[in-house]
C-alpha positions in Angstrom: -15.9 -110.5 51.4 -15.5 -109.2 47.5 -17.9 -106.3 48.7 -15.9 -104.8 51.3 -12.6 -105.1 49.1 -14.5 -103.6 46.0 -16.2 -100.8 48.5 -12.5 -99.9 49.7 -11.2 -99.6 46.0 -14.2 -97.3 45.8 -13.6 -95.2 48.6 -9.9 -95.2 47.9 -10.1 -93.9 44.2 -12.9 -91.3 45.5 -10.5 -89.9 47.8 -7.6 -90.1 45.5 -9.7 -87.9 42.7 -10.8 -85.7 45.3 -6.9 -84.9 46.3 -6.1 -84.5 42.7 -8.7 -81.8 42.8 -8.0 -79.8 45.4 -4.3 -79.9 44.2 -5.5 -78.7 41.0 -7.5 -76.3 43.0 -4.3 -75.0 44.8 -2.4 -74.8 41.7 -5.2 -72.4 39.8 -5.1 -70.1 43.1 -1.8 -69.9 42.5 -0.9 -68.6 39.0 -3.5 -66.4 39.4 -1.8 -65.3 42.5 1.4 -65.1 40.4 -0.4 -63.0 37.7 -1.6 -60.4 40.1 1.7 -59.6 41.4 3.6 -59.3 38.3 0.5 -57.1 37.1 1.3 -55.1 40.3 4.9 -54.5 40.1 4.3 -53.6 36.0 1.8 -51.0 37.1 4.1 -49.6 39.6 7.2 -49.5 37.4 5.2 -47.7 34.8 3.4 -45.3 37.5 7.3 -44.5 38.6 8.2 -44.2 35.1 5.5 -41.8 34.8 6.2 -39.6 38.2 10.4 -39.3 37.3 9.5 -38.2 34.0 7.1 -35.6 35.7 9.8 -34.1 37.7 12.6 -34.4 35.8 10.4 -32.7 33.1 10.0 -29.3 35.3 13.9 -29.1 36.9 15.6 -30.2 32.9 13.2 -30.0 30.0 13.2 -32.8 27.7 16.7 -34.5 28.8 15.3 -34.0 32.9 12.3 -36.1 32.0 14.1 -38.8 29.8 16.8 -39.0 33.0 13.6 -38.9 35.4 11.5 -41.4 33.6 14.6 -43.8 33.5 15.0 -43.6 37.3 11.5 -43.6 38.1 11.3 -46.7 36.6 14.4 -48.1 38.6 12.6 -47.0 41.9 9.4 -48.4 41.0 10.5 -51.7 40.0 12.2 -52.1 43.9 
């Protein structure tokens, strides 16, 4: 009788740690998840950053790409 009950509170705490794993599992998956997409929307701030200043740097010299950078960068972040 003390086998089965012990086997149980075996079986029981294997599943239990198992859950806490794949939680932890889940968890790891996503922050790294989280990570990638603010990487992503930095990138394409900074690449729309980058293009304004571009054009506003051919149609108004210095001031065109300061004024093209800063709304490059709105548009990106969107």
């Amino acid at each position: 009788m003390s086998y089965s009950i012990m086997s149980m509170g075996a079986s029981t705490k294997n599943q239990a740690q198992q859950s806490l794993k794949t939680l932890s599992d889940l968890e790891a998956n996503r922050e790294a998840q989280n990570k990638n997409i603010k990487q992503q929307k930095k990138q394409s701030t900074l690449g729309g950053v980058g293009t304004g200043a571009m054009i506003g740097a051919q149609f108004g010299g210095p001031w065109g790409a300061v004024i093209g950078g800063v709304i490059g960068g709105i548009a990106g972040s969107l």
